[in-house]
C-alpha positions, 0 to 999 in steps of 0.5 A: 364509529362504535356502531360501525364496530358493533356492525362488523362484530356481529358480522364476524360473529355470526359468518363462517368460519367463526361461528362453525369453529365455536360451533364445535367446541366440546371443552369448557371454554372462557369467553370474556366480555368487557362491561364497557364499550370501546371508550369506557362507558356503557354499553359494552361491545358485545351486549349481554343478549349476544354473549346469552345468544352465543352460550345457547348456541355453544354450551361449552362457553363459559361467559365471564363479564370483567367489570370496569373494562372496556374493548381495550382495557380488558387486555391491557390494564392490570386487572384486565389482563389478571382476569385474562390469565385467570381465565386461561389458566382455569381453562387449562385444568 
């Protein structure tokens, strides 16, 4: 099941309209990754060579790895959600 997510996430990252909306970001822009895959072990969903990929592409990203999370942890477990917020509320100065 994870590779078939893995699959589809770097369908869905790589196919319009996605990549032509973070294609024009111009404002610093958070992107948070899970160290963790999808069941709290490594790897993590989306691979450090993707997130490289991507702030190549769009420097306007801002990639920030939140350690010990995984695809859904980093949203719902107390530290997840703080570096969630953290992160917003930086973008938003």
């Amino acid at each position: 099941m994870e590779d078939a997510v893995r699959a589809d996430g770097r369908d869905v990252l790589a196919e319009k309209p996605f990549s032509d909306a973070l294609q024009r970001l111009s404002r610093p822009t958070p992107l948070l990754t899970a160290t963790d895959g999808m069941f709290g072990a490594p790897p993590p969903l989306i691979p450090p060579d993707v997130v490289q990929t991507w702030q190549e592409r769009v420097p306007a990203l801002r990639p920030q790895a939140v350690p010990d999370m995984n695809h859904y942890t980093i949203m719902f477990e107390r530290a997840g959600a703080a570096a969630v917020s953290q992160a917003i509320r930086s973008a938003a100065l």
